[in-house]
N, C-alpha and C positions, 0 to 999 in steps of 0.2 A: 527455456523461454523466459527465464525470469532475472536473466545476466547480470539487467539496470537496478534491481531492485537491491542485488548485494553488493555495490558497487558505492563506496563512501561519498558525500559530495563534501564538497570544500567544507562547507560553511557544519557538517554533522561529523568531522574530523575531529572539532574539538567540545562535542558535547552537544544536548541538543538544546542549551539552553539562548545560544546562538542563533539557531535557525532563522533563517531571513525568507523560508517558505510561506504561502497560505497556511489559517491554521489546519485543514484537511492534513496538506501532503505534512505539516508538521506531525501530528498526531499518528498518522499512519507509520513516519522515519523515526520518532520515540518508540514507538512499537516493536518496528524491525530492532533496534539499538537495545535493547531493556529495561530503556527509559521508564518507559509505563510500564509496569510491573502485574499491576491489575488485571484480571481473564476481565476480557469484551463484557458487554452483556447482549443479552439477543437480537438487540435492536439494533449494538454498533457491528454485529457479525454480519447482520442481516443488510445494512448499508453498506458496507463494503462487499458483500457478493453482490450488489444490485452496481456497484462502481463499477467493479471489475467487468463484470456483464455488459453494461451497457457501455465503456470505453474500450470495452476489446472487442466490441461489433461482431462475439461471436467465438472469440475466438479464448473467454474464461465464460463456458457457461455455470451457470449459478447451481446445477444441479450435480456440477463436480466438486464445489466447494465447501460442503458440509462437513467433512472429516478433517478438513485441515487444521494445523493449530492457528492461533493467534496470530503469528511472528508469518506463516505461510501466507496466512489471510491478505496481511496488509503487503507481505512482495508481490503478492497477487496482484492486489490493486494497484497497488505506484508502476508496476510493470504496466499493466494493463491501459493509465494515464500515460507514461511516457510513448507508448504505444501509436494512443491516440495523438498526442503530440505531435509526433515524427510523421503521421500519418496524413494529418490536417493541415498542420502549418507549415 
């Protein structure tokens, strides 16, 4: 389910210091990449199960997300945005 999230995009081929993203989806693609290096802390865990949640309309509920790691969290969420994307517009 989560295909887009390990899938490079042009602009995070060469680093993320490029990214031409929001800073959300940037933050979330340094994540996946091991850019950010740093473990979450409970509030940014906690905002990304509430992303995934409510952009996947169901379909990443927030009470399967507690054991994941970090790097899951966030394919979680960019999966869960693109998602929404393809779904909306």
């Amino acid at each position: 389910m989560m295909a887009f999230a390990d899938k490079q995009t042009q602009c995070c081929s060469r680093g993320c210091e490029i990214i031409v993203c929001e800073p959300d989806e940037r933050l979330v693609r340094c994540i996946i990449n091991g850019v950010h290096k740093a473990p979450l802390t409970q509030g940014q865990r906690e905002w990304l199960i509430n992303e995934a949640d409510w952009a996947g309309e169901g379909s990443y509920p927030a009470e399967e997300a507690g054991e994941l790691t970090d790097v899951e969290l966030a394919k979680r969420t960019l999966s869960a945005w693109q998602e929404y994307v393809q779904t909306h517009f």
